[in-house]
C-alpha positions, 0 to 999 in steps of 0.5 A, spaced: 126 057 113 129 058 121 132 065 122 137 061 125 139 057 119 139 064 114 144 067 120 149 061 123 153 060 117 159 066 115 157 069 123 163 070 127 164 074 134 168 078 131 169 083 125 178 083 121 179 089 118 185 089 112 187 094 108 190 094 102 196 098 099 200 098 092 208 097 093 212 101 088 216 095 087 212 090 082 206 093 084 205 088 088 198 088 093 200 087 100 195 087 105 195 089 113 195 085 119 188 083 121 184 088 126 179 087 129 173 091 130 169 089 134 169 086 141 162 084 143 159 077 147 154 079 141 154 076 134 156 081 129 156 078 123 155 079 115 159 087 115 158 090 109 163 096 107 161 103 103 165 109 102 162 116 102 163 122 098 167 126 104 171 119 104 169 116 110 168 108 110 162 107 113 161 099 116 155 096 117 152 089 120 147 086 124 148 084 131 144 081 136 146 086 142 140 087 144 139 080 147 132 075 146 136 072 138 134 079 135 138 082 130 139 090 129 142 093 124 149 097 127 155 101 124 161 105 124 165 110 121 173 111 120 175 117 118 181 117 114 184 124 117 183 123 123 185 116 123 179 114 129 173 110 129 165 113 131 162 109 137 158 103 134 151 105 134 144 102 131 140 103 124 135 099 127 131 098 133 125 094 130 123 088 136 123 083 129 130 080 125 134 085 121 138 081 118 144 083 111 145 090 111 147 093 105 149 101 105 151 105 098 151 112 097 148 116 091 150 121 086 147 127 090 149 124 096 144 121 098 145 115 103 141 108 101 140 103 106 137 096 105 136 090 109 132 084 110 127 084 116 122 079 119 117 085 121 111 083 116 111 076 119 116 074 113 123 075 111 122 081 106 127 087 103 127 094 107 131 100 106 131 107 109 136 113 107 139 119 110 140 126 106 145 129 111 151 124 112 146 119 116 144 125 122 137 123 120 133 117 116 127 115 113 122 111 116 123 104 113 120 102 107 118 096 105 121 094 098 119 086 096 112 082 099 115 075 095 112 070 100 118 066 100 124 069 104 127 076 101 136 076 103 142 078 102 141 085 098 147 088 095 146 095 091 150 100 087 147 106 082 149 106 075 153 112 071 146 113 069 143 114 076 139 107 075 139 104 082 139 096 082 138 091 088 140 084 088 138 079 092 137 072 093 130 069 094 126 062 096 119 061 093 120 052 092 126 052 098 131 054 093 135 061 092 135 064 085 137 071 085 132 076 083 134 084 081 129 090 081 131 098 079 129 105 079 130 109 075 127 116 079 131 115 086 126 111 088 119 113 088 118 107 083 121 100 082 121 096 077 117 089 078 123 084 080 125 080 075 129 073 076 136 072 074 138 065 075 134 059 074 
């Protein structure tokens, strides 16, 4: 599968932000005008939104700034006291596609990052985290070796403190979803386990 087959549906030059509030007559959901996030001639697609334990919304994308169709991973923060948006800056540099971001942070406040990446030649799962806020991360580590296309992670951590990861994968040119766990913050996985058939 082409990478420009995998990242041309859903893409758009820019990112709409809206919010939502709870009106006290009804209770009705009203939502705010679209704001837009992002300005650049590049292609910012396929966001991913988390909110942190200190309560700033963290944003993350893929975005084809550096030029030649590579995509890296870029974020941004909003910082609800302040009411300001950080610089919009990359989580990955590699010269291959990183493509999918997904971002969520731990009980112990740890920040996950996971990600679909053509640097093994093949669309494989990646993550990397960060203990202080996103200053400093981890080398990327790799997570799926399937042979086929490994994307569109999504994570979350259970009450239990298991983390699981979700993600679509090809072997036969079709998608089924495949899922593993951790149990140990990582230092060991689950094998994955196919979801749907």
């Amino acid at each position: 599968m082409s990478h420009k087959s995998i990242s041309l549906a859903l893409t758009s030059i820019v990112f709409l932000v809206m919010t939502v509030a709870i009106t006290p007559i009804g209770n009705a959901v009203v939502w705010t005008n679209e704001t837009r996030l992002t300005t650049h001639l590049a292609w910012d697609a396929y966001p991913s939104i988390a909110q942190m334990q200190d309560d700033r919304i963290w944003f993350v994308w893929q975005s084809d700034r550096g030029g030649n169709w590579t995509f890296d991973i870029y974020y941004t923060i909003y910082d609800w006291w302040f009411g300001t948006w950080s610089p919009q800056f990359p989580l990955t540099t590699d010269p291959s596609h990183d493509i999918h971001p997904s971002l969520m942070q731990t009980s112990d406040g740890t920040l996950w990052l996971f990600w679909s990446s053509m640097r093994t030649g093949n669309y494989d799962l990646f993550y990397m985290t960060s203990s202080d806020n996103g200053h400093t991360w981890t080398n990327a580590t790799q997570l799926t070796t399937n042979p086929g296309p490994d994307v569109a992670p999504s994570a979350i951590q259970t009450s239990n403190g298991t983390i699981w990861v979700v993600w679509q994968a090809s072997s036969m040119g079709d998608y089924d979803l495949f899922y593993m766990t951790s149990s140990d913050n990582g230092h060991t996985w689950t094998n994955a386990t196919q979801l749907t058939t």
